[in-house]
MOPAC internal coordinates of N, CA, C and O (Angstrom, degrees):
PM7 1SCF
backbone

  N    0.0000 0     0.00 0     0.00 0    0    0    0
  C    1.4522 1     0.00 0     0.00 0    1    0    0
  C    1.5265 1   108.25 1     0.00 0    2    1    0
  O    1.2310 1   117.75 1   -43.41 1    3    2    1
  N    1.5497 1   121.90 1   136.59 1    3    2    1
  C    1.4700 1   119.00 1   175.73 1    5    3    2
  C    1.3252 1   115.66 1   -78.18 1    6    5    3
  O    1.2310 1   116.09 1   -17.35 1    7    6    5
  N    1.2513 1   125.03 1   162.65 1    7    6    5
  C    1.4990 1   139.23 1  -177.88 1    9    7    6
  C    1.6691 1   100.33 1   -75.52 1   10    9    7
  O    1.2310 1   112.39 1  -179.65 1   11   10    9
  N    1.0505 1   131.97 1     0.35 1   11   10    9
  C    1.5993 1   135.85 1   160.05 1   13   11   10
  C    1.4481 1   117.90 1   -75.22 1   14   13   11
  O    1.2310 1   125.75 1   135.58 1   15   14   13
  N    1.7377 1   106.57 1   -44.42 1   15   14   13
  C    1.3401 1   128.59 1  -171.07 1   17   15   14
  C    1.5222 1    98.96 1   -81.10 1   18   17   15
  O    1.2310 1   119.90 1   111.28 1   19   18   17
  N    1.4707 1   117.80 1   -68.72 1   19   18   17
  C    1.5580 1   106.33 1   160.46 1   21   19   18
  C    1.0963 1   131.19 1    12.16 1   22   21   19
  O    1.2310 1   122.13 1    94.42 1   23   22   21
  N    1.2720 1   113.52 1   -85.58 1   23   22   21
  C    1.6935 1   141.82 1  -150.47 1   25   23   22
  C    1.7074 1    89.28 1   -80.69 1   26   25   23
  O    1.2310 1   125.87 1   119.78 1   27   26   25
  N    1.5288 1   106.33 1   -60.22 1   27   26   25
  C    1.3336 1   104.20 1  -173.25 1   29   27   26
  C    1.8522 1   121.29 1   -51.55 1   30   29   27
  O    1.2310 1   119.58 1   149.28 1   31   30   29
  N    1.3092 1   118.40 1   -30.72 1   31   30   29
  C    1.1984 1   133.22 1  -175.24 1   33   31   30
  C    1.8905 1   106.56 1   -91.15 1   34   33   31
  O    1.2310 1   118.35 1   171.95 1   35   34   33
  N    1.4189 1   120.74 1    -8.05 1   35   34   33
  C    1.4972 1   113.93 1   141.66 1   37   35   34
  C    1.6117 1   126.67 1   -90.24 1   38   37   35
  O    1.2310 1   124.55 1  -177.61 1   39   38   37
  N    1.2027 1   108.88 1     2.39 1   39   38   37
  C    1.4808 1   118.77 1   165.66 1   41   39   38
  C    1.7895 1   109.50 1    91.55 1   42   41   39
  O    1.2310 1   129.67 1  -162.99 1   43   42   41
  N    1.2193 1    98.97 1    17.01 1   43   42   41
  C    1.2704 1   110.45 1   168.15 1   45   43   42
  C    1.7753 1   124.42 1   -59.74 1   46   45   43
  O    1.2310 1   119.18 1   -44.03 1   47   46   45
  N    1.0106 1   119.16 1   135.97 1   47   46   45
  C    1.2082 1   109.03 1  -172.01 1   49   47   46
  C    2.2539 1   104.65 1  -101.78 1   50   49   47
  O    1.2310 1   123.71 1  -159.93 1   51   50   49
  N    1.2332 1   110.49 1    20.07 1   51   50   49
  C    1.3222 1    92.67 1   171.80 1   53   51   50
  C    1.8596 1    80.36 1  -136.70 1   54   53   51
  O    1.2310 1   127.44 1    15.74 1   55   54   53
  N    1.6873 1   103.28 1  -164.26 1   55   54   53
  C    1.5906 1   125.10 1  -174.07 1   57   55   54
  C    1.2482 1   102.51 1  -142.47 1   58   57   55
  O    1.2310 1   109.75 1   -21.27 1   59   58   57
  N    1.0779 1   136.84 1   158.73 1   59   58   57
  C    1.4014 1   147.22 1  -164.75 1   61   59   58
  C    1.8082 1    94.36 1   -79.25 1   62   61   59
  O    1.2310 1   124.04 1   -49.52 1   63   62   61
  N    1.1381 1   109.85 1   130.48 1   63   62   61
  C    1.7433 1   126.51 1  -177.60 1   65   63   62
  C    1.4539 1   119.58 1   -70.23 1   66   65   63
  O    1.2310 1   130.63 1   146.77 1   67   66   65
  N    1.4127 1    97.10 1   -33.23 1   67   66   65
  C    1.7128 1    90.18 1   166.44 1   69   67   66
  C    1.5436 1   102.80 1    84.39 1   70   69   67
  O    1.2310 1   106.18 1   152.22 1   71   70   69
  N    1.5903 1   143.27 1   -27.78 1   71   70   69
  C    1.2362 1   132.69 1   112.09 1   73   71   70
  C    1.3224 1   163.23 1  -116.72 1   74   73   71
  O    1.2310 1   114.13 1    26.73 1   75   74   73
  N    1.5674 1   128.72 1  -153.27 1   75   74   73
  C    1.5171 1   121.24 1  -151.77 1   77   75   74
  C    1.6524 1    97.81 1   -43.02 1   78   77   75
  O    1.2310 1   127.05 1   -18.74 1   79   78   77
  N    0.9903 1   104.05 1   161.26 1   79   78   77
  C    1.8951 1   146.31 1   164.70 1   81   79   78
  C    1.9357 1    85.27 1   -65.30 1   82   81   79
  O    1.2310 1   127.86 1   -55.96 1   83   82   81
  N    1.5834 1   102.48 1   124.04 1   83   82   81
  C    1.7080 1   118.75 1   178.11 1   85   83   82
  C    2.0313 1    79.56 1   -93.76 1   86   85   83
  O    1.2310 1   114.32 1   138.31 1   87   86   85
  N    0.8536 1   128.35 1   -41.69 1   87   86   85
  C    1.0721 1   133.51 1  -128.00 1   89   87   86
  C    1.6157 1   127.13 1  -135.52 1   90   89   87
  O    1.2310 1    91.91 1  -129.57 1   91   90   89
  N    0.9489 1   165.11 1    50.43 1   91   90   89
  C    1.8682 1   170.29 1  -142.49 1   93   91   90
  C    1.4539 1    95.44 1   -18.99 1   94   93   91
  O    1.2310 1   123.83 1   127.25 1   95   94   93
  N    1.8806 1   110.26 1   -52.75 1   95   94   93
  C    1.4430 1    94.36 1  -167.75 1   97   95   94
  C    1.8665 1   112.22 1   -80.69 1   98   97   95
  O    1.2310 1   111.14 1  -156.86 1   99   98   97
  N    0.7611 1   134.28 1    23.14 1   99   98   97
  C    1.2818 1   156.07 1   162.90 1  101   99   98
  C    1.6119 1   118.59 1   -52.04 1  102  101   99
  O    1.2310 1   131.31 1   140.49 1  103  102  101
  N    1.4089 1    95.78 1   -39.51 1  103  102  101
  C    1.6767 1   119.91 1   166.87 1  105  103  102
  C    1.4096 1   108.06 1   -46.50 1  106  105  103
  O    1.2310 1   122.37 1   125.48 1  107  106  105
  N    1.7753 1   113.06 1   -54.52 1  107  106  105
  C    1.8346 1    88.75 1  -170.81 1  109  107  106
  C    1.3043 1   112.40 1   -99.81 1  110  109  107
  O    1.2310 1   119.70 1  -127.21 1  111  110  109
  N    1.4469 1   118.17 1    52.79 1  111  110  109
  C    1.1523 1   119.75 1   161.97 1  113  111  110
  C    1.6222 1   118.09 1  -118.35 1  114  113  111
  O    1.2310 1   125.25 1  -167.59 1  115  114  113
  N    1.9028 1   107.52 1    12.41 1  115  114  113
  C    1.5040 1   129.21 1   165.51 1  117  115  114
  C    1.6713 1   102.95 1   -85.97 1  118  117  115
  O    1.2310 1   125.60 1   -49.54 1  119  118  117
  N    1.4578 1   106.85 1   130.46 1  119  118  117
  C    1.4024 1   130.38 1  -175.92 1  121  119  118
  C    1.2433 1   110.01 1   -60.22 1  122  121  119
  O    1.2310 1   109.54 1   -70.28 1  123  122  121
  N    0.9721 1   137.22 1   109.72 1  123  122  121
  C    1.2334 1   140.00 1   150.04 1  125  123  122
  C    1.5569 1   102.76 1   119.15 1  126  125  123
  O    1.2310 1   116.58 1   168.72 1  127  126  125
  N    1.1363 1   124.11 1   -11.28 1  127  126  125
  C    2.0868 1   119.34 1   164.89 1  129  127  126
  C    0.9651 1    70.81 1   -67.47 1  130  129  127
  O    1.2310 1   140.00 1   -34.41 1  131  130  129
  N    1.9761 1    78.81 1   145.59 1  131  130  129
  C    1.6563 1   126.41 1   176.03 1  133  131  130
  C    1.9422 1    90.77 1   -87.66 1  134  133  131
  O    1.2310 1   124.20 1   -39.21 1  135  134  133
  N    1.1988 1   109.54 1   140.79 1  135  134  133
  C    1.3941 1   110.99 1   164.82 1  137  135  134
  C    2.0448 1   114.18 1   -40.77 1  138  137  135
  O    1.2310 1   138.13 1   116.55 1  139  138  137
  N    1.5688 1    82.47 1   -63.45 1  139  138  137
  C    1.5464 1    88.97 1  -173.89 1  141  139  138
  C    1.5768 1   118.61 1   -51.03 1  142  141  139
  O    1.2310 1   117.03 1   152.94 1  143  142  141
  N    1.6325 1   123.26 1   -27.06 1  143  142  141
  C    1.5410 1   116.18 1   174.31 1  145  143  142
  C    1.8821 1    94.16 1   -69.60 1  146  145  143
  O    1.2310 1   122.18 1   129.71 1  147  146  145
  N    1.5925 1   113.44 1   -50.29 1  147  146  145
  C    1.5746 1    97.16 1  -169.93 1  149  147  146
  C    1.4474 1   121.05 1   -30.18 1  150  149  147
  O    1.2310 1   125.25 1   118.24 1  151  150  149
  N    1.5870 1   107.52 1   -61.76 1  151  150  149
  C    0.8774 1   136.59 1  -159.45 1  153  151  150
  C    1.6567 1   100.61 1   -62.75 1  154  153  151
  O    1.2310 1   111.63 1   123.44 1  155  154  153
  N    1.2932 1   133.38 1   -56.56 1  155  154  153
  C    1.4036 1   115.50 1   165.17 1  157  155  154
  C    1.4321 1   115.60 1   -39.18 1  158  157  155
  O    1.2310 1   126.45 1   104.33 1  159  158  157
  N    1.3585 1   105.21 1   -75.67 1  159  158  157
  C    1.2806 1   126.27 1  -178.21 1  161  159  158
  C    1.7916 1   115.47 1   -13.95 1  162  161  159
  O    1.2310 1   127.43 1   121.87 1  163  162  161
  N    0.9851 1   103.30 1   -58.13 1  163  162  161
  C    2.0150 1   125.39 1  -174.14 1  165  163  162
  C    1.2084 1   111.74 1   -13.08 1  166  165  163
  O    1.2310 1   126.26 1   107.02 1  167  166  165
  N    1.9448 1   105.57 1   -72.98 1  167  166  165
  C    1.1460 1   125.32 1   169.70 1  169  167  166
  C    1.3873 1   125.96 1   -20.38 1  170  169  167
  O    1.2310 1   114.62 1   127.93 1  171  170  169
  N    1.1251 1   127.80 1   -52.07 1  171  170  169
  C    1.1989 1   159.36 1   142.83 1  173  171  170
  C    1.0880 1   163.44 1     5.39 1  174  173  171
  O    1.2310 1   137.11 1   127.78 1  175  174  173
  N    1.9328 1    84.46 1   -52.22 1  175  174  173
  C    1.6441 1   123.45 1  -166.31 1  177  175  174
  C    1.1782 1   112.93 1  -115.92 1  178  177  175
  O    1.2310 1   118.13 1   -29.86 1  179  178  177
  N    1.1914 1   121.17 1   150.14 1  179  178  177
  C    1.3685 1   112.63 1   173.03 1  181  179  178
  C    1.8023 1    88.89 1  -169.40 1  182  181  179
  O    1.2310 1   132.43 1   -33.82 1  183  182  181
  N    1.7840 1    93.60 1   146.18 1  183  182  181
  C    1.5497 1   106.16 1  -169.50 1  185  183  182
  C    1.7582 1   120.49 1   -93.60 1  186  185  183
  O    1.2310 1   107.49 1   -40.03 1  187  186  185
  N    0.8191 1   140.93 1   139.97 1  187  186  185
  C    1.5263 1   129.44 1   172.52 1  189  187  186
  C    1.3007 1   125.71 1   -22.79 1  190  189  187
  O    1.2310 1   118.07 1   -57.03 1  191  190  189
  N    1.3493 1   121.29 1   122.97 1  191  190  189
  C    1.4815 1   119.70 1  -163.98 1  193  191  190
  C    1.8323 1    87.23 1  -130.97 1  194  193  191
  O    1.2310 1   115.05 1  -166.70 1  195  194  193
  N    1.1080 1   126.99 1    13.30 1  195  194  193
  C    1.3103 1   104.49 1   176.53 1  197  195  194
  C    1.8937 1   117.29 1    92.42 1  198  197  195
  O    1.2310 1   125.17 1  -174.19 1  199  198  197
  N    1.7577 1   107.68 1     5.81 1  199  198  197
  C    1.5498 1    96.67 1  -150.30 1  201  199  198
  C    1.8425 1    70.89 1  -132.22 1  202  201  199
  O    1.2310 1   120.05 1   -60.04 1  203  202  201
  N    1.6857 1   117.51 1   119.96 1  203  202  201
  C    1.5850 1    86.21 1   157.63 1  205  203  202
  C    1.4234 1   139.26 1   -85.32 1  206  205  203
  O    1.2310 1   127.15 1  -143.17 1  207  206  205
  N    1.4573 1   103.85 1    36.83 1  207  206  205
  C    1.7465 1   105.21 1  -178.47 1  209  207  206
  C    1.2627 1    99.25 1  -129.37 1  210  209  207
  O    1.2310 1   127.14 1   -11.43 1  211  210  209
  N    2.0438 1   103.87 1   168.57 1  211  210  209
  C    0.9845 1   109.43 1  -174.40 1  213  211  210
  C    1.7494 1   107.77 1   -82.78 1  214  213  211
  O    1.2310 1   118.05 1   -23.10 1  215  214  213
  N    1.6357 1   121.32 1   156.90 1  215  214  213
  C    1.2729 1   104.49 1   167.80 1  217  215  214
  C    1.3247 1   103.57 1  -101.57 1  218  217  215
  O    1.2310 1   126.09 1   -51.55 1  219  218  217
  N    1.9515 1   105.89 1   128.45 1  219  218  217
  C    1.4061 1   115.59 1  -174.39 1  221  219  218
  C    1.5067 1   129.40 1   -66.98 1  222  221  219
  O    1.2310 1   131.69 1   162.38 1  223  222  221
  N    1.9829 1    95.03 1   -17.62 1  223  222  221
  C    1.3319 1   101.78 1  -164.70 1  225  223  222
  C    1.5109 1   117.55 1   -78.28 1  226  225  223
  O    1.2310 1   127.54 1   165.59 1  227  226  225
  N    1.4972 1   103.09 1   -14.41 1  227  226  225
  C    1.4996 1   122.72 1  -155.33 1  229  227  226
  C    1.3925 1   102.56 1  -109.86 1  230  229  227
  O    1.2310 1   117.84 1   150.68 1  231  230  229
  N    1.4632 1   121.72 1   -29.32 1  231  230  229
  C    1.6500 1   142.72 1  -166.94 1  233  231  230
  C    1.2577 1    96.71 1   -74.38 1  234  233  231
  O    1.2310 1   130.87 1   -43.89 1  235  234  233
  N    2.0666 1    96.64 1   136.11 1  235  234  233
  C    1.7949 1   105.67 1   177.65 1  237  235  234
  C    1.5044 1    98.97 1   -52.25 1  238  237  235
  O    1.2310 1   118.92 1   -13.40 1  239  238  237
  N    1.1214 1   119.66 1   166.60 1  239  238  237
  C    1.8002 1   130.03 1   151.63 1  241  239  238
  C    1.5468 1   105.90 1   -31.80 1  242  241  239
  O    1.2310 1   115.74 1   105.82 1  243  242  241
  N    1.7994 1   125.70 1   -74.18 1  243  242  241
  C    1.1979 1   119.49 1  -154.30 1  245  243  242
  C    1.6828 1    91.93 1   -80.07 1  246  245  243
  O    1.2310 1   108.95 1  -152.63 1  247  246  245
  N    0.9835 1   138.30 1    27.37 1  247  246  245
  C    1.6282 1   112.58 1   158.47 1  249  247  246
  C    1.4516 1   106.00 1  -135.12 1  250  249  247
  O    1.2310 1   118.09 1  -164.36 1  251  250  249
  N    1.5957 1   121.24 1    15.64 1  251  250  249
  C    1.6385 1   131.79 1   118.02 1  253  251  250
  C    1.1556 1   127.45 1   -54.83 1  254  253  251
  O    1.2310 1   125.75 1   128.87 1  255  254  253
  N    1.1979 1   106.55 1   -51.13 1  255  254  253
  C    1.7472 1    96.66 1  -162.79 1  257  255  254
  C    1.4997 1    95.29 1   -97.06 1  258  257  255
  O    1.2310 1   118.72 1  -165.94 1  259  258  257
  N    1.5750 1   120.05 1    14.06 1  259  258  257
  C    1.6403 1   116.35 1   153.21 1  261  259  258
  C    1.4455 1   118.82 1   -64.89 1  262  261  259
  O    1.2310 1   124.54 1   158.45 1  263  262  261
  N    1.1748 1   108.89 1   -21.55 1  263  262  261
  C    1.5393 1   128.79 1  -149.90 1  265  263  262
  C    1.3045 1   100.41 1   -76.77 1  266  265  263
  O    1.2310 1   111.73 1   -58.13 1  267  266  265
  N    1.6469 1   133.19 1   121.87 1  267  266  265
  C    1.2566 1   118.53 1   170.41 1  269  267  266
  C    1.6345 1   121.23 1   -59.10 1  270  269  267
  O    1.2310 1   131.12 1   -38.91 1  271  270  269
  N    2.1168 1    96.14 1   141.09 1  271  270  269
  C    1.1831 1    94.14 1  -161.61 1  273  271  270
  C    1.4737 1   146.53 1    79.92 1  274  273  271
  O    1.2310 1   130.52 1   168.94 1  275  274  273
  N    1.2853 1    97.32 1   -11.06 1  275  274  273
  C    1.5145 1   122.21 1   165.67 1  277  275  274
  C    1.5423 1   123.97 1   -92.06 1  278  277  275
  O    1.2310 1   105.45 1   -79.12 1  279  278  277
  N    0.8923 1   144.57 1   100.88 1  279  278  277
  C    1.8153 1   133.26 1   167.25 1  281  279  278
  C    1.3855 1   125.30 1  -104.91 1  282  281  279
  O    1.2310 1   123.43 1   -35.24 1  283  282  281
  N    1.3650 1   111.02 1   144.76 1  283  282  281
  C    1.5424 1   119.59 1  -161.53 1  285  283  282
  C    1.8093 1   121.54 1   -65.72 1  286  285  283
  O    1.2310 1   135.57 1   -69.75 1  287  286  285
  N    1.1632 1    87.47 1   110.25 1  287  286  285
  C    1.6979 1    89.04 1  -178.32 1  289  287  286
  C    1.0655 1   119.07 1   -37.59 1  290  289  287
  O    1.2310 1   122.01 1   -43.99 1  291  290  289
  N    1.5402 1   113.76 1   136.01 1  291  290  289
  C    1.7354 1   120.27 1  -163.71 1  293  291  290
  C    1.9846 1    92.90 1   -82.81 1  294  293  291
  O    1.2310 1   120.10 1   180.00 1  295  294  293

């Protein structure tokens, strides 16, 4: 079955776009995430802006002090 037919056969009214995420909340509109992982997850996320680094100033704590060389402010 295609990922068109899928979506359509849970009564969804869109189909998977086929590209990038404009957007983080974009996530719970993938079939089958549980709300509750999105919803952790969010924090988290962030979509292609054109830059390949993270921005530190704006980034939760734990996906700073992911950062090599970086550790989490006491």
């Amino acid at each position: 079955m295609t990922k068109r037919r899928l979506y359509g056969c849970r009564g969804l009214g869109y189909s998977p776009a086929q590209s990038l995420f404009t957007h983080v909340n974009e996530l719970s509109l993938v079939l089958g995430l549980p709300p509750i992982l999105v919803g952790r997850a969010l924090p988290f996320l962030t979509v292609f802006n054109d830059h390949p680094t993270v921005d530190f100033l704006i980034a939760v704590p734990e996906v700073v002090a992911a950062l090599p060389g970086m550790t989490r402010p006491l």
